[in-house]
C-alpha positions in Angstrom: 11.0 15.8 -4.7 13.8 15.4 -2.5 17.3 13.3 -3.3 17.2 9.9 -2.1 18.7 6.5 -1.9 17.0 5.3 -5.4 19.1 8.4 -6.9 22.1 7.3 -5.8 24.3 5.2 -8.2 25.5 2.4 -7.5 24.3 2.1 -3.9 20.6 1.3 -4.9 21.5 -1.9 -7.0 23.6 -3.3 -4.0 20.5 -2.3 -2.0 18.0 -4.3 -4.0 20.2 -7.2 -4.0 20.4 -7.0 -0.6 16.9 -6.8 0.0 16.3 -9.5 -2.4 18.2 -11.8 0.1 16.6 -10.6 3.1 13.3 -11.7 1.6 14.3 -15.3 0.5 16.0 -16.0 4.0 12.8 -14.3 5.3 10.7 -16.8 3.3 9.1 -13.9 1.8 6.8 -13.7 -1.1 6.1 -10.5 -2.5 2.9 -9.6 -4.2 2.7 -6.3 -6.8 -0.3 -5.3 -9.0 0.5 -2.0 -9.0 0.4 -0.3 -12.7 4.3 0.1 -14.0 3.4 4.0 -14.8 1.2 6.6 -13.4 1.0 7.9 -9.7 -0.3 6.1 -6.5 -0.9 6.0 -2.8 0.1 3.7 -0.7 -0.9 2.5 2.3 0.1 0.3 4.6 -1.5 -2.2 6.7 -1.7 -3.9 9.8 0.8 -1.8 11.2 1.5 -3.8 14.6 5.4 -4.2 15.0 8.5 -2.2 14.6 9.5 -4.5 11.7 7.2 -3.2 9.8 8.3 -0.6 8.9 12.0 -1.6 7.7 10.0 -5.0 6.3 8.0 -2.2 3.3 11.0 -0.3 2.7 13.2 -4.3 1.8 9.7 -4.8 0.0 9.6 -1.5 -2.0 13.2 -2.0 -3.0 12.8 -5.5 -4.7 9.9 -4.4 -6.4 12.1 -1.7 -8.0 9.5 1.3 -6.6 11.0 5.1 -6.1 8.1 5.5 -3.1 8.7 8.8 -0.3 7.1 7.2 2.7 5.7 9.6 4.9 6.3 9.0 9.0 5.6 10.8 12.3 8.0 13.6 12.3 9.6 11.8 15.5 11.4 9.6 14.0 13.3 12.4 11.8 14.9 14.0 15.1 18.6 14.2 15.3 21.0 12.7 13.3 18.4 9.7 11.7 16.8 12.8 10.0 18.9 13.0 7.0 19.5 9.0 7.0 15.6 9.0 7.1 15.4 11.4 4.2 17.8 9.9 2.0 15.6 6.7 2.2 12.5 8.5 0.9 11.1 9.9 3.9 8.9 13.0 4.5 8.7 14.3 8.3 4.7 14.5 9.7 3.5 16.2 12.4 -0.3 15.6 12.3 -0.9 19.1 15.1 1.2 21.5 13.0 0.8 20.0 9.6 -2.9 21.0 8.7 -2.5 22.0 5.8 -0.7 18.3 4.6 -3.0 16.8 2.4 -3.3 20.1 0.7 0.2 20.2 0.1 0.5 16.3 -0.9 -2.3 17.4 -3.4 -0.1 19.8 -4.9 3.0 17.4 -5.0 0.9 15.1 -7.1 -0.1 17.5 -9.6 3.2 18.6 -10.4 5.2 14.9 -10.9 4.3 12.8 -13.8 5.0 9.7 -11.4 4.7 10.1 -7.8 4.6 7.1 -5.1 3.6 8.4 -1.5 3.1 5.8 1.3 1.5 6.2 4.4 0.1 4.2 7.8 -3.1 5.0 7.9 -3.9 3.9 11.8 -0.4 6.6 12.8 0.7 3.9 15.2 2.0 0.5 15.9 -0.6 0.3 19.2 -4.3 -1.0 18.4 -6.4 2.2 17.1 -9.8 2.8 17.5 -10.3 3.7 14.2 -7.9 4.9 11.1 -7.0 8.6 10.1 -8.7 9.5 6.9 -6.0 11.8 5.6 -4.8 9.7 3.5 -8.5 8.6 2.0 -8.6 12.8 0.9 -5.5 12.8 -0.6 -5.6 10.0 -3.3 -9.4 11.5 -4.0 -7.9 15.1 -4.4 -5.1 14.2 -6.1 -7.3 12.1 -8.4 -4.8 8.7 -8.1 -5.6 5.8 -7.0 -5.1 4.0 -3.7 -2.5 0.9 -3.9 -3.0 -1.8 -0.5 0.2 -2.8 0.2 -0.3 -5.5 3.4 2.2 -7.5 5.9 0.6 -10.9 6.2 3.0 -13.0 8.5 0.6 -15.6 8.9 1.7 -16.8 5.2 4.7 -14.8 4.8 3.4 -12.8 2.0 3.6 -9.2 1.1 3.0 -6.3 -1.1 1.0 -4.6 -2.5 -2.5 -6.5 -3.1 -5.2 -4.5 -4.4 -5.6 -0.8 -6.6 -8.5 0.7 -5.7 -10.4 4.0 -7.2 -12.2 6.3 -4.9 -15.4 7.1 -5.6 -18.3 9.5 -4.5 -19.4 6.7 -1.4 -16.6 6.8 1.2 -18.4 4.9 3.4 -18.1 1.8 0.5 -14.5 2.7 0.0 -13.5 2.0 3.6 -16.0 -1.0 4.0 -13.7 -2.4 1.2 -10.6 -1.0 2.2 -11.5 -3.0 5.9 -12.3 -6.3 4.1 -9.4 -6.3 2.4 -7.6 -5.8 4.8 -9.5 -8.3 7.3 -7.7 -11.3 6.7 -4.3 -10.0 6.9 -2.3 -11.2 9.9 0.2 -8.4 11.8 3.5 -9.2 13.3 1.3 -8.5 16.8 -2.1 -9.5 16.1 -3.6 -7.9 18.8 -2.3 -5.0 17.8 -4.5 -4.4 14.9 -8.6 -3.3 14.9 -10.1 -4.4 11.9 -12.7 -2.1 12.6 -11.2 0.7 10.8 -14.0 3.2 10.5 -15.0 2.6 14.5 -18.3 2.0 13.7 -18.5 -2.2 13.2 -20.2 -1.9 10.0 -17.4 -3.3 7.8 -18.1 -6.2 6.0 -16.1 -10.1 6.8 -14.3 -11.1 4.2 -13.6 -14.3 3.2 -9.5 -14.6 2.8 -8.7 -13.8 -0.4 -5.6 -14.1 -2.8 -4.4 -9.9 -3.5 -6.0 -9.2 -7.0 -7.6 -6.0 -8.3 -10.6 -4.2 -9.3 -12.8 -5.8 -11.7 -12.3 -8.6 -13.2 -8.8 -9.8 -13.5 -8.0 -12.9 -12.0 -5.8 -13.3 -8.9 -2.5 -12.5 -9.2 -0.2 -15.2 -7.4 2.6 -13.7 -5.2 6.0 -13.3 -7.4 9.3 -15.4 -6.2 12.1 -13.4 -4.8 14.6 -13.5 -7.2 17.4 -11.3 -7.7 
């Protein structure tokens, strides 16, 4: 993969230090049960609000995680491309890139320890129903998905739940979608929590981020430095 800020010396720990601080002023609490080795997707969710997106990459720097986001190749134009890339970005164009969850497949296979992040609804506007790219890619890349979430009704972040695809993809979403359910965006009425556009995902009752199985919640970590 590509160069990026968490190669460059120096720079990164004055980044995370920065970003530490931007949390606790924020009142931010940030939430991570992701597993310290091994490859992931993330995704990220409500998407609602141009803060979000500077609000992960703060997030991904306290938590110490080397994670190539991938964005609409708009936002790579000019000269924000190569600021962009150095960050950890990778340019998408969902018409010409057809062949993208192919080539993330590929990407996987050949890193010990790979992070991609993705926005599965594609916008900040309210979506009838998320893109499902991102589903095939964790299942053919055999890794496992990592909900990372935004919740500004509490002010708490991160990433909240691992979860393994499996050979139901209807159950996977209907999980994925009560999940994320309770989570409040920066523009509430910017988010569908119907996310497979048919209404059949299941209410959740809010819940404290934990993961699969049976391990116990896992309370949100304090911001400091």
């Amino acid at each position: 993969m590509h160069f990026t800020i968490h190669d460059t010396p120096g720079v990164i720990h004055i980044i995370r230090l920065l970003s530490w601080l931007v949390l606790k002023l924020g009142g931010w609490k940030v939430v991570n049960v992701a597993p310290a080795t091994g490859s992931y997707l993330i995704i990220a969710a409500p998407h609602t609000s141009n803060w979000d997106f500077p609000l992960g990459i703060v997030m991904a720097f306290h938590l110490r995680l080397k994670v190539y986001f991938i964005a609409k190749h708009t936002l790579f134009e000019g000269m924000a491309g190569p600021i962009m890339r150095w960050l950890g970005g990778i340019p998408l164009n969902r018409e010409a890139s057809k062949n993208f969850v192919e080539v993330s497949i590929e990407a996987y296979a050949n890193q010990e320890k790979l992070i991609f992040a993705i926005a599965p609804e594609g916008t900040r506007s309210s979506v009838a129903r998320w893109k499902t790219g991102f589903y095939h890619m964790a299942k053919g890349a055999k890794v496992p998905l990592a909900l990372a979430y935004f919740d500004f009704a509490t002010r708490t972040g991160g990433i909240g739940k691992m979860l393994e695809t499996s050979e139901n993809m209807q159950a996977d979403m209907q999980a994925i979608a009560a999940f994320y359910r309770p989570m409040t965006g920066k523009n509430p009425n910017n988010y569908n929590p119907d996310i497979m556009g048919d209404q059949q995902a299941p209410t959740a009752e809010p819940l404290a981020p934990q993961t699969l199985g049976e391990s116990p919640p896992v309370q949100p970590a304090e911001t400091s430095a």
